[in-house]
MILOPA-12795 format. One record per residue (C-alpha): chain; x, y, z; residue in one letter. Coordinates in steps of 0.25 Angstrom, whole numbers, plus 2048, in hexadecimal, padded with zeros to 3 digits. Each point is the difference from the previous one (the first is absolute). Last residue first. Example, Ala and Ser with C-alpha at 12.3 -4.5 7.8 and 13.67 -1.06 7.14 Angstrom:
% residues 2
+-------+-----+-----+-----+------+
| chain |  c1 |  c2 |  c3 | resn |
+-------+-----+-----+-----+------+
|     A | 837 | 7FC | 81D |    S |
|     A | 7FA | 7F2 | 802 |    A |
+-------+-----+-----+-----+------+
This chain:
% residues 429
+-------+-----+-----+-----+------+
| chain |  c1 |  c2 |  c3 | resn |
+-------+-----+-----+-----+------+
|     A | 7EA | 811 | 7FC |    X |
|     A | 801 | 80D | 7F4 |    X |
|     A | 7F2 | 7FA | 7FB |    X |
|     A | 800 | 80A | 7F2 |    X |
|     A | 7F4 | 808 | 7FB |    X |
|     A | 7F9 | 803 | 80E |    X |
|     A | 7F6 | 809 | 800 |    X |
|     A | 7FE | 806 | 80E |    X |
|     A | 7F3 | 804 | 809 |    X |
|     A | 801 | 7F2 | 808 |    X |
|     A | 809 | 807 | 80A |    X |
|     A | 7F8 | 80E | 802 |    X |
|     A | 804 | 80D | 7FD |    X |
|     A | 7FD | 800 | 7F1 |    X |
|     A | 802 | 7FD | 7EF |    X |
|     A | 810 | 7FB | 803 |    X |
|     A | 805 | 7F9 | 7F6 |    X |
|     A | 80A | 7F6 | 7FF |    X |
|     A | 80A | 7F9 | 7F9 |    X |
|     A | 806 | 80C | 7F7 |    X |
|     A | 80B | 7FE | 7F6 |    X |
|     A | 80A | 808 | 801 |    X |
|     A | 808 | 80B | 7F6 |    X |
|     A | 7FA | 80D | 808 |    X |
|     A | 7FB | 805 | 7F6 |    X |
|     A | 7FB | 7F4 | 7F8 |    X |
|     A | 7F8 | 7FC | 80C |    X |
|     A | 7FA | 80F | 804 |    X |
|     A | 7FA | 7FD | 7F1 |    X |
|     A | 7FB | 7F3 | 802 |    X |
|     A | 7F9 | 806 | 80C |    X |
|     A | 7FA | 80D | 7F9 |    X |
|     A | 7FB | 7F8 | 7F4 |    X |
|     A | 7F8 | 7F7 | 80B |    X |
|     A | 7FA | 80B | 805 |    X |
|     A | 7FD | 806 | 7F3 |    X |
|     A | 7F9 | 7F1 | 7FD |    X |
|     A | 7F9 | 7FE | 80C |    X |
|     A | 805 | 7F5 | 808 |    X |
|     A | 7FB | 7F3 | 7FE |    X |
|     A | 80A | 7FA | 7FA |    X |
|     A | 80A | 803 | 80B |    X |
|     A | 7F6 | 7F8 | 80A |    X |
|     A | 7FB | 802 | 80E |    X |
|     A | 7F9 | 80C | 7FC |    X |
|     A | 7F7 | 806 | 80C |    X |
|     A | 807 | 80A | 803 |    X |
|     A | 801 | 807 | 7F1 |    X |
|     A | 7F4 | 80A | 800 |    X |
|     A | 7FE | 809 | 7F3 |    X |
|     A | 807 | 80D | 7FC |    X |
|     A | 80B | 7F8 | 7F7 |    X |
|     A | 80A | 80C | 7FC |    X |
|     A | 806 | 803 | 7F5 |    X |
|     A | 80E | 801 | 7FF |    X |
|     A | 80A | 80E | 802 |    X |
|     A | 80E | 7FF | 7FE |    X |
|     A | 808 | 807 | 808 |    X |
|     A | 80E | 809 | 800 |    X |
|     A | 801 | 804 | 810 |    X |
|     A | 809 | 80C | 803 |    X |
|     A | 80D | 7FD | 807 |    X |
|     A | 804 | 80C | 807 |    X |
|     A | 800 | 7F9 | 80F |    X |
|     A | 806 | 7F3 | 7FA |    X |
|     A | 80C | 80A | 7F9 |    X |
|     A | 804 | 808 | 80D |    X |
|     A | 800 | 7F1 | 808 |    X |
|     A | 809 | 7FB | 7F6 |    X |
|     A | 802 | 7F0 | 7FB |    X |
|     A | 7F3 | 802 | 7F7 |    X |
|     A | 7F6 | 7F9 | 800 |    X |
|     A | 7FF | 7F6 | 7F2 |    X |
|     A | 7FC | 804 | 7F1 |    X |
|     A | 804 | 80F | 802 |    X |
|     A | 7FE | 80A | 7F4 |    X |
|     A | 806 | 80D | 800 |    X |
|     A | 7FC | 80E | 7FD |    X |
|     A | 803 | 804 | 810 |    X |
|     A | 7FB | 7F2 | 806 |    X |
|     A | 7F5 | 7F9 | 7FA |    X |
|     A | 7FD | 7F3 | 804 |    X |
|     A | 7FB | 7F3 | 7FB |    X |
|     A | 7F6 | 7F6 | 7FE |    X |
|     A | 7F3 | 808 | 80A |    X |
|     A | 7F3 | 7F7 | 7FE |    X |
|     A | 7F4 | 807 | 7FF |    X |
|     A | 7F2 | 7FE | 801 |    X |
|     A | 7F3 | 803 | 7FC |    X |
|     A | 7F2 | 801 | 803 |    X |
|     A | 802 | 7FB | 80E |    X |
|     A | 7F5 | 7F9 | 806 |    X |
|     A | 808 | 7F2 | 801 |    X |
|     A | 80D | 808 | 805 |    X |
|     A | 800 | 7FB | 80E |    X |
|     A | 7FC | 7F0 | 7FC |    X |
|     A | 80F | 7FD | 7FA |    X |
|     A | 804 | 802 | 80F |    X |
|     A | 80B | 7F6 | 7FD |    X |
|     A | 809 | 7FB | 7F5 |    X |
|     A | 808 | 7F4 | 804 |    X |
|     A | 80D | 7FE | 7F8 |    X |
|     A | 808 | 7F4 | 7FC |    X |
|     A | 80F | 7FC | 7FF |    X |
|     A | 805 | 80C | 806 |    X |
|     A | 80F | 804 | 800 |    X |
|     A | 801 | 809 | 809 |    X |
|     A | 807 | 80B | 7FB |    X |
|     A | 7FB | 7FD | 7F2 |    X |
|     A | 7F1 | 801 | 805 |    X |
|     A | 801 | 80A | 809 |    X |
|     A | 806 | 809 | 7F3 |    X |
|     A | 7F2 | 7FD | 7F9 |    X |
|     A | 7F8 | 803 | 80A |    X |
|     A | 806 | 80E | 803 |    X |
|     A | 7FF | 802 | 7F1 |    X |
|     A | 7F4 | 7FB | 801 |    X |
|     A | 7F9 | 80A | 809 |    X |
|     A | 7F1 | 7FC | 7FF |    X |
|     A | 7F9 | 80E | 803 |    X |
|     A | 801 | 809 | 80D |    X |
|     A | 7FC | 7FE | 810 |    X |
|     A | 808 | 806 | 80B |    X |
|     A | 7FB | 7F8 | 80D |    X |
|     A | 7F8 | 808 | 80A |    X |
|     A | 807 | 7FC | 80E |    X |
|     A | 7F8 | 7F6 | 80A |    X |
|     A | 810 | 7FC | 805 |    X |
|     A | 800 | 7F1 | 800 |    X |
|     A | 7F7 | 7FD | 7F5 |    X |
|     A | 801 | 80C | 7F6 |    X |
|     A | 7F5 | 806 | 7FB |    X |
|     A | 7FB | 7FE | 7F2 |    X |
|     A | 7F1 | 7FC | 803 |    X |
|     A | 800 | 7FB | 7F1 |    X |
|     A | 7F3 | 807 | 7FA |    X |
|     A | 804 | 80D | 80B |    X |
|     A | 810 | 801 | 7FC |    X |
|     A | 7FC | 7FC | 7F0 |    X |
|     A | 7F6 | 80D | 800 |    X |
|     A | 80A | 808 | 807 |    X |
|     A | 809 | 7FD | 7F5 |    X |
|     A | 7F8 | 803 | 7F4 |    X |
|     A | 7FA | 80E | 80A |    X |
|     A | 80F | 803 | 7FE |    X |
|     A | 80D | 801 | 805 |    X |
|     A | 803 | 7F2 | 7F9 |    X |
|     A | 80E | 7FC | 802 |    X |
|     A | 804 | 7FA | 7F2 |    X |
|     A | 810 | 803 | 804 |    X |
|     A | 800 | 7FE | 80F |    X |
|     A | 80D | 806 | 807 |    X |
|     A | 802 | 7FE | 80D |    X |
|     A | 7F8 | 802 | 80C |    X |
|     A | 7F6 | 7F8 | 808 |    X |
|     A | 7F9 | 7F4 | 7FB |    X |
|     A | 7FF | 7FE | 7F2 |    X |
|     A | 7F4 | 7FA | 7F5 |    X |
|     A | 801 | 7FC | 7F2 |    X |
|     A | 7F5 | 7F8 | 7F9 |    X |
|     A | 7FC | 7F1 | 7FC |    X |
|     A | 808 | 7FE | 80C |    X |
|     A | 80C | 7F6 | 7FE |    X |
|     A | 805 | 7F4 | 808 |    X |
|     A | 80C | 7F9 | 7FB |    X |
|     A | 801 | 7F3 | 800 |    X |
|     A | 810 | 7FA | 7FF |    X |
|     A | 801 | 7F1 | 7FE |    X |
|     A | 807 | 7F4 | 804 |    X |
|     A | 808 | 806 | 80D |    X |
|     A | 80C | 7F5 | 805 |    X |
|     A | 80A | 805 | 7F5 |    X |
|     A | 800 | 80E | 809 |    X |
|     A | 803 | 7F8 | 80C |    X |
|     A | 7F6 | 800 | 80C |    X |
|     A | 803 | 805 | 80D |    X |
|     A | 7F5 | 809 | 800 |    X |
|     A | 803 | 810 | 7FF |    X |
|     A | 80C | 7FD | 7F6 |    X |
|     A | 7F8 | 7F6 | 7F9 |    X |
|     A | 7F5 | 80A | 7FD |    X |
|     A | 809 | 80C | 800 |    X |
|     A | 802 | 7FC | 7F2 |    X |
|     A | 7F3 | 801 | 7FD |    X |
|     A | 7FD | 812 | 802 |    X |
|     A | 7FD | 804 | 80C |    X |
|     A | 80D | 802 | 807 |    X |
|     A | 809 | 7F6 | 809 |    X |
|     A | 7FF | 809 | 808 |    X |
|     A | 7F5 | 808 | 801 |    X |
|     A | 803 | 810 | 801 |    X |
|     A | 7F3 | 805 | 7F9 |    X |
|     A | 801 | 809 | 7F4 |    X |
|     A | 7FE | 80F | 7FD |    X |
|     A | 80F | 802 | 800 |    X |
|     A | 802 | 7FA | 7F6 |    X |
|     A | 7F5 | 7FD | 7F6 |    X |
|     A | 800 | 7F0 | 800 |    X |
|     A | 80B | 7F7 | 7FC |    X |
|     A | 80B | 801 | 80C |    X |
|     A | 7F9 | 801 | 80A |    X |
|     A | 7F3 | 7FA | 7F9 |    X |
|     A | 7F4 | 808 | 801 |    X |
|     A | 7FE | 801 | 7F3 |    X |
|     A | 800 | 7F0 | 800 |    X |
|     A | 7F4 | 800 | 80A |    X |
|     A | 7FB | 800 | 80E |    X |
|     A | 802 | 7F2 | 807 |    X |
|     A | 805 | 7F2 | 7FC |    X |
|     A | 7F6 | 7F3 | 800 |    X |
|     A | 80A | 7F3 | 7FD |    X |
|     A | 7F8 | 7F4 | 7FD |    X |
|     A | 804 | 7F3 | 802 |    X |
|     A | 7FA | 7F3 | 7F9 |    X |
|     A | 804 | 7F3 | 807 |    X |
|     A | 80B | 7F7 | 7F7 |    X |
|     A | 806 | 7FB | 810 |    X |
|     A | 80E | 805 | 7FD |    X |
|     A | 7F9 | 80F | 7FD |    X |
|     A | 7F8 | 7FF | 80D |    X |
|     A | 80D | 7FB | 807 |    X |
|     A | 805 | 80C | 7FB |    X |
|     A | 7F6 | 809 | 806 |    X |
|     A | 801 | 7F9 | 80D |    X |
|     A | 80D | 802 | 800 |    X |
|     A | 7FF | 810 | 7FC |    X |
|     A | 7F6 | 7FF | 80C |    X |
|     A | 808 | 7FD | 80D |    X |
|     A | 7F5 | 802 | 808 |    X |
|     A | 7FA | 80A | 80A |    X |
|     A | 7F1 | 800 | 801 |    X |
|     A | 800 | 7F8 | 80E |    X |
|     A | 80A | 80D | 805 |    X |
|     A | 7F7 | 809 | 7FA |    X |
|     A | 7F8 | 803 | 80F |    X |
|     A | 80C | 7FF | 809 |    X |
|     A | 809 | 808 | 7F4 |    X |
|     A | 7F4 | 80C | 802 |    X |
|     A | 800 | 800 | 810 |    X |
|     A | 810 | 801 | 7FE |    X |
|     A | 7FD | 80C | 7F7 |    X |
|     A | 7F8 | 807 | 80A |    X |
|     A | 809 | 7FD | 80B |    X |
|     A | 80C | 804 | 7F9 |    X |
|     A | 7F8 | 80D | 7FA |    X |
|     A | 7FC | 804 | 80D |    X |
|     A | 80C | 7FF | 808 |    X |
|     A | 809 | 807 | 7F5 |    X |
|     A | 7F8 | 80D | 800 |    X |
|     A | 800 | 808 | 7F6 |    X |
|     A | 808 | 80E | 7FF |    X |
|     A | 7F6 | 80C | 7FD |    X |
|     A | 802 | 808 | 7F1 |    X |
|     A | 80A | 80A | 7FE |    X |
|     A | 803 | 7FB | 7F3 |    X |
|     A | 80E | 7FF | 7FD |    X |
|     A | 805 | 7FF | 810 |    X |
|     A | 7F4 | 7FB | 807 |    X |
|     A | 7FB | 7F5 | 7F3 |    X |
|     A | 80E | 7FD | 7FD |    X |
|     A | 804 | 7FD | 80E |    X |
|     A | 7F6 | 7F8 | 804 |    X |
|     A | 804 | 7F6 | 7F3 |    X |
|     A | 80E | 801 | 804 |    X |
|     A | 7FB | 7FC | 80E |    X |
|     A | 7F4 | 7F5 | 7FB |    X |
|     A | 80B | 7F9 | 7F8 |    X |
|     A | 808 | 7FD | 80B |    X |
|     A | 7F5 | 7FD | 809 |    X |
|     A | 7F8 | 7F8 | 7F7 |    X |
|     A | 80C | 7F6 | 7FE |    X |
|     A | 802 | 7FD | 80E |    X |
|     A | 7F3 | 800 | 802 |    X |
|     A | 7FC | 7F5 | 7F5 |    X |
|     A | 80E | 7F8 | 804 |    X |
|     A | 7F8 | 7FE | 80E |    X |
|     A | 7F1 | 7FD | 7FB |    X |
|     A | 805 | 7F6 | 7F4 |    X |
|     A | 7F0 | 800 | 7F9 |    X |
|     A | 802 | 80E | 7FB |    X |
|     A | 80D | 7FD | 7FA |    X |
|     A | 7FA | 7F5 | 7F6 |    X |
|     A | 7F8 | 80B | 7FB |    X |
|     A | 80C | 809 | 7FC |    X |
|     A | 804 | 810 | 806 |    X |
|     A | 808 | 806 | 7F6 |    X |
|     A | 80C | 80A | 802 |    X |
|     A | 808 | 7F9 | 7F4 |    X |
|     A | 7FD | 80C | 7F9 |    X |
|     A | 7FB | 7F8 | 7F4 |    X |
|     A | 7F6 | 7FA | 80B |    X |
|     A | 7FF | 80E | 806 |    X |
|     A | 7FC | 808 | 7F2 |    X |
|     A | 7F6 | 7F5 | 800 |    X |
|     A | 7FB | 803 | 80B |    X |
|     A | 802 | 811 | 7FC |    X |
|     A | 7F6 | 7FD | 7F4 |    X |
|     A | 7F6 | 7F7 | 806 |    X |
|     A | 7FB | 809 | 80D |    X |
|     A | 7F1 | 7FF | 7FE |    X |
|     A | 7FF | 80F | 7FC |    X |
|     A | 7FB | 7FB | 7F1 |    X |
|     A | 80B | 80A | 7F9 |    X |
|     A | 7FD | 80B | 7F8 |    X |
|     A | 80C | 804 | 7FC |    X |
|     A | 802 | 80E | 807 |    X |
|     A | 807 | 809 | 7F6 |    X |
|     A | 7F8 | 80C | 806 |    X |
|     A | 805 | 7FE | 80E |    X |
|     A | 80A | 7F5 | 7FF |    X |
|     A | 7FF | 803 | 80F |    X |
|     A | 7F3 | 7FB | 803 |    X |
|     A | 804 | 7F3 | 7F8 |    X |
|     A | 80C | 7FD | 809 |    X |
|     A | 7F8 | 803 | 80D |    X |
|     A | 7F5 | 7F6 | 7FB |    X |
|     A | 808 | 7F5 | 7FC |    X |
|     A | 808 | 802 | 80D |    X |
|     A | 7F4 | 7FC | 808 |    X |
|     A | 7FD | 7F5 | 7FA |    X |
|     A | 80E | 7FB | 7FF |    X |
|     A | 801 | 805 | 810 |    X |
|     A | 7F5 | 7F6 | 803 |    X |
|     A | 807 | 7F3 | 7F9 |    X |
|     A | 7FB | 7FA | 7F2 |    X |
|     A | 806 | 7F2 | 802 |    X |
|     A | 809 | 7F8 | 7F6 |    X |
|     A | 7FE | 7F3 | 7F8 |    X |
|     A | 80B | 7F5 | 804 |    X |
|     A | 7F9 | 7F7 | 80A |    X |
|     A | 7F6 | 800 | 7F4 |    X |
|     A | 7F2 | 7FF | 804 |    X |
|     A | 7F4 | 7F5 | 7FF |    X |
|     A | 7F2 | 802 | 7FF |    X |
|     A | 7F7 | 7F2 | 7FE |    X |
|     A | 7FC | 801 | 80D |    X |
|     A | 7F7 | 80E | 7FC |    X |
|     A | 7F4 | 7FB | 7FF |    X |
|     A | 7F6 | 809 | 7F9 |    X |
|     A | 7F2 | 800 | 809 |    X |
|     A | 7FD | 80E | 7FF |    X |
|     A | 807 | 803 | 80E |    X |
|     A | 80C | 7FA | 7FB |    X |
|     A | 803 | 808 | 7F4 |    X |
|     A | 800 | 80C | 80A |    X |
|     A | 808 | 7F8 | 809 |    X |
|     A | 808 | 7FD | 7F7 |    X |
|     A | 802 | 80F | 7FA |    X |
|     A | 801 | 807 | 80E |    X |
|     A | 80B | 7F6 | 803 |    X |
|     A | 807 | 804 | 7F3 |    X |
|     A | 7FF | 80E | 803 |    X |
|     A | 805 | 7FF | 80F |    X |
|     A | 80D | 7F7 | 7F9 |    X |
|     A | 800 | 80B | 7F5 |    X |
|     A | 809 | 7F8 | 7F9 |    X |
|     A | 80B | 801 | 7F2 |    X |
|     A | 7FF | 7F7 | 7F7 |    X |
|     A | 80B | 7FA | 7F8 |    X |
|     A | 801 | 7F4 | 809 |    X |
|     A | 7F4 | 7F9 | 7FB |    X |
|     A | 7F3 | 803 | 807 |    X |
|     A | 7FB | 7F1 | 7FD |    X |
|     A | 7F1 | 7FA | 7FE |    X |
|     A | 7FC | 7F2 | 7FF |    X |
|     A | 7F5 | 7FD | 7F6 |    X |
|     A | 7F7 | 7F6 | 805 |    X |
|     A | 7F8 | 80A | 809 |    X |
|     A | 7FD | 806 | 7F3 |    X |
|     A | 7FD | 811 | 806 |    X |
|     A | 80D | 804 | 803 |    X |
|     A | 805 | 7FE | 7F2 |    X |
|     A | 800 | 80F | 7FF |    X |
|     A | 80E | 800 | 80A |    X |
|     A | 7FE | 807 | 80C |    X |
|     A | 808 | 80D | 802 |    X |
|     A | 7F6 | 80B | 7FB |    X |
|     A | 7F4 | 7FA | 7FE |    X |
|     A | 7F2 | 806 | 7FD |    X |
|     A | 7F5 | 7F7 | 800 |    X |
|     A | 7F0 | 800 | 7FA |    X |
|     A | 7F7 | 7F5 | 804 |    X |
|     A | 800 | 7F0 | 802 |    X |
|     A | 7FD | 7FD | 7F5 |    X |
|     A | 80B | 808 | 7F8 |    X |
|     A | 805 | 80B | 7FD |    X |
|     A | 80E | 804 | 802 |    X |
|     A | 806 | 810 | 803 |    X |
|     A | 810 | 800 | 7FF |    X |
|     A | 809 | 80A | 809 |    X |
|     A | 80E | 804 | 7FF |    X |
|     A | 807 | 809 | 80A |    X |
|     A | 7FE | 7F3 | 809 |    X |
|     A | 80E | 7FC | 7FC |    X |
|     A | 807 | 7FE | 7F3 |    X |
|     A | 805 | 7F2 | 7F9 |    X |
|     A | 800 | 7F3 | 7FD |    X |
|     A | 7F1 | 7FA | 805 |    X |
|     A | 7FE | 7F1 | 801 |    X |
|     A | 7F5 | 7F6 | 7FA |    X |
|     A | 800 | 7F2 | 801 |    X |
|     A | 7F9 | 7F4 | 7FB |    X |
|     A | 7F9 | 808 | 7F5 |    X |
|     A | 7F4 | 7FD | 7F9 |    X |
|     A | 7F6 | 809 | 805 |    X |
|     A | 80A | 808 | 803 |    X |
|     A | 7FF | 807 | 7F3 |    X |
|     A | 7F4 | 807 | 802 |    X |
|     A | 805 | 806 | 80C |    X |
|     A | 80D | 803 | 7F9 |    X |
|     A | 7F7 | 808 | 7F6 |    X |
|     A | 7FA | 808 | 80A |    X |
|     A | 80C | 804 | 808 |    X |
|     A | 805 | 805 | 7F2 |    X |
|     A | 7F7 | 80A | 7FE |    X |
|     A | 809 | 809 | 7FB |    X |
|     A | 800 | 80A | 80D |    X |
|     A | 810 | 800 | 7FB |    X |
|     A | 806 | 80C | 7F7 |    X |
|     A | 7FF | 7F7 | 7F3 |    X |
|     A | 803 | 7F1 | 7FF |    X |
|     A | 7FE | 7FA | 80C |    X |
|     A | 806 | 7F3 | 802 |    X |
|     A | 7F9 | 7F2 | 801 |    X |
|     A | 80E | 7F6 | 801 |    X |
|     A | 7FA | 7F2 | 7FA |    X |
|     A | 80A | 7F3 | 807 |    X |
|     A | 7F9 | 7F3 | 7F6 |    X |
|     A | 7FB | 7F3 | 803 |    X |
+-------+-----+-----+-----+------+
């Protein structure tokens, strides 16, 4: 059975939670590579409507066990909140295990992410607040605090304190902000590894005993290639690393690069961003407000207005060379159904000259004028089309044409919220 790596292929908020949810089906395993609680995927289902941030979206098939992979960074309090949210609503969570190796979102991180983005002023990023940025910044730093720390009481002080005193220091001396207290967040955090501590497994060998086993693994990733560290629009990106993008997929899991089968990248049928950065077919516009409202465009973690704009498939396009998909799933098809027309933006103009992929410079992405072309639109229901056949012919046009833009083939449609809202054109598991 194959390893499938779902990855998001615009700014994130793709929909990829969905489409590992529907996937999981059939799936032994699936393990998140990357990111932090920053990131958040809504799943319909049966039992209701769920927003997870840490959990893996395969939560919801007991027989498909579920791994934070060491590429992750926690939340410990957030990733309680989550179980027990899940389960409340009668979602188990036994089938949760953590890597010993993935590091902890600490009290000062949050607090920092904070003080850093008040002082960027006018330059701020736009971060989610939940302190990802400066934990990763620590785990490059060497100045991280792990999982498997938490659960070794005596070495967990030792290291807290150090790090807690040039962490004090910065936030009295650079930022004139209130020392934390040392005693509090030991015995918060030691509460947090008494209650994980079932949780916490060895999972990049589990994972490769999936693999030696034949079983079907997904890999879920969070936010999207353009927010990639290094492949994304720099600075407006998150700080995940290993990035967003398929090659943080092994890096994130311990799985080996030859290990992963194919590459699905999620795609809405749309463009929308969270936060600054440039946004070439932004839409400032009663267009874009009307696929903000159709779509309920705002973000999962933070409640922010997404910024909404046409299909962007020179974004797309350049995902799909950086990652290598094999397949693509287009979602939120179902937004534009009342639309007359719509557009598809397949390059750039930047000073009199024309851009076929992003450009490298943050001064050229924000002059970059969108060159589209316009299609016709379908104006007639599509969620409740279970088969590509059916689709009406303009929106049928519009997908085989997003398909030979990009240069992928698509497996699946999306046509609405809910898990059985999908077409499916290719079983991936």
């Amino acid at each position: 059975m194959p390893v499938v790596a779902v990855i998001g292929g615009q700014w994130g908020d793709e929909g990829k939670g969905k489409i590992v949810d529907v996937l999981a089906e059939k799936a032994q395993v699936v393990m998140r590579f990357s990111g932090g609680n920053n990131a958040g995927h809504t799943v319909v289902n049966d039992k209701g409507e769920f927003r997870l941030h840490l959990v893996p979206s395969g939560i919801f098939h007991p027989q498909t066990r579920c791994l934070i992979g060491n590429g992750v960074v926690i939340d410990p309090a957030a990733l309680l909140e989550e179980m027990d949210a899940l389960g409340s609503r009668g979602v188990a969570v036994d089938n949760l295990f953590i890597s010993p190796r993935s590091h902890v979102v600490m009290p000062y991180h949050i607090l920092l992410d904070a003080l850093e983005e008040k002082a960027r002023g006018s330059a701020a990023i736009g971060t989610t607040g939940k302190g990802i940025g400066p934990a990763f910044a620590d785990k490059v730093a060497r100045l991280g605090i792990r999982t498997t720390d938490l659960v070794d009481k005596e070495a967990f002080l030792a290291r807290l304190r150090l790090i807690l005193e040039l962490k004090n220091r910065l936030i009295v001396q650079m930022y004139g902000g209130s020392p934390l207290s040392l005693e509090e967040i030991y015995q918060s955090y030691c509460h947090y590894g008494e209650r994980l501590s079932p949780h916490i497994e060895d999972t990049d060998v589990m994972v490769q005993e999936a693999v030696a086993k034949g079983e079907a693994i997904l890999l879920e990733g969070a936010q999207g290639t353009m927010l990639d560290l290094d492949f994304g629009t720099y600075p407006y990106v998150t700080s995940s690393s290993p990035g967003c993008v398929a090659g943080g997929a092994a890096g994130g899991t311990g799985l080996g690069p030859t290990q992963i089968d194919h590459v699905v990248g999620v795609l809405k049928a749309y463009t929308t961003r969270v936060g600054g950065g440039p946004m070439p077919t932004e839409l400032e516009d009663e267009v874009g407000e009307r696929i903000r409202e159709r779509g309920k465009e705002y973000g999962a973690t933070t409640g922010r207005a997404r910024r909404c704009g046409w299909f962007d498939a020179v974004v797309a396009a350049y995902s799909a060379r950086v990652n290598g998909f094999t397949a693509t799933a287009i979602t939120r098809l179902d937004v534009l159904d009342s639309f007359p027309e719509v557009k598809i933006c397949v390059a750039y103009q930047v000073d009199g000259a024309v851009y076929r992929r992003p450009p490298n410079s943050l001064a050229l992405w924000y002059k970059a004028q969108p060159i589209c072309e316009t299609m016709s639109g379908w104006q007639t229901a599509t969620s409740h089309i279970r088969r590509l056949e059916d689709l009406p012919p303009a929106a049928l046009a519009y997908i085989k044409r997003l398909e030979a833009l990009v240069g992928c083939p698509v497996a699946m449609v999306s046509v609405g919220a809910a898990r059985e809202q999908i077409i499916v054109i290719n079983h991936l598991l």
